[in-house]
C-alpha positions, 0 to 999 in steps of 0.5 A: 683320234685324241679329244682335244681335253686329252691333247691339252692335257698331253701338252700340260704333262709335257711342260710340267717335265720340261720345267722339272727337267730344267729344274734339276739340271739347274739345280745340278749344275749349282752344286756340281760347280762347288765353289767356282760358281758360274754365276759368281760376281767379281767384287774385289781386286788386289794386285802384288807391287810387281805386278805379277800376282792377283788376289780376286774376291768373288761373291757368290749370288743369294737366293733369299737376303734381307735388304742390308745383308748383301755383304753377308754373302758366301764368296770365295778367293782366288790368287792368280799369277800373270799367266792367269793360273789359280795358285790358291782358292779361299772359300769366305763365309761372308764377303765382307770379311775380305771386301772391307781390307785395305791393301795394306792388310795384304803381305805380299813377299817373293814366295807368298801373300798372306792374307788375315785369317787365312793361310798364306798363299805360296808364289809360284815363279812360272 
């Protein structure tokens, strides 16, 4: 028969693996998803005159940040067509850079978007 110290210190190593074993899928699961991150916040929307095409900025949440420099953080893009099929992916330094465009600054015509400092985005008919 276990001492009780010996059952308590059983139950304490249980834990610790538990916690660690939670730890590290989280961790896994953090960098295996890249860049369409599960915790990712939608932030901006953009949509073509036809309607027809979407362009969504997402920001991807921060561990550590200094009050003020939310928009600091990394996002990504992503161009969608009304079927909700990802056309392009943009990954963003800083979301900012994408969240304070007008909608002017997005060239939409019938075969791309243009989006500043990023290659056009072809448009698929389907």
């Amino acid at each position: 028969m276990q001492q009780p110290h010996q059952q308590q210190e059983q139950q304490r190593r249980r834990w610790i693996a538990i916690a660690w074993i939670l730890f590290f899928s989280t961790l896994a699961l953090w960098f295996l998803t890249g860049r369409n991150h599960p915790f990712a916040q939608k932030i901006k929307q953009f949509s073509s005159p036809d309607g027809n095409y979407k362009l969504v900025l997402y920001r991807l949440p921060m561990l550590l940040a200094m009050p003020g420099h939310s928009g600091d953080a990394d996002g990504y893009v992503r161009v969608y067509n009304r079927h909700g099929k990802t056309l392009c992916k943009y990954s963003v330094p800083m979301v900012s850079m994408v969240q304070a465009l007008d909608p002017q600054e997005l060239k939409w015509s019938d075969r791309a978007v243009s989006l500043p400092n990023f290659e056009p985005c072809p448009l698929s008919n389907e």
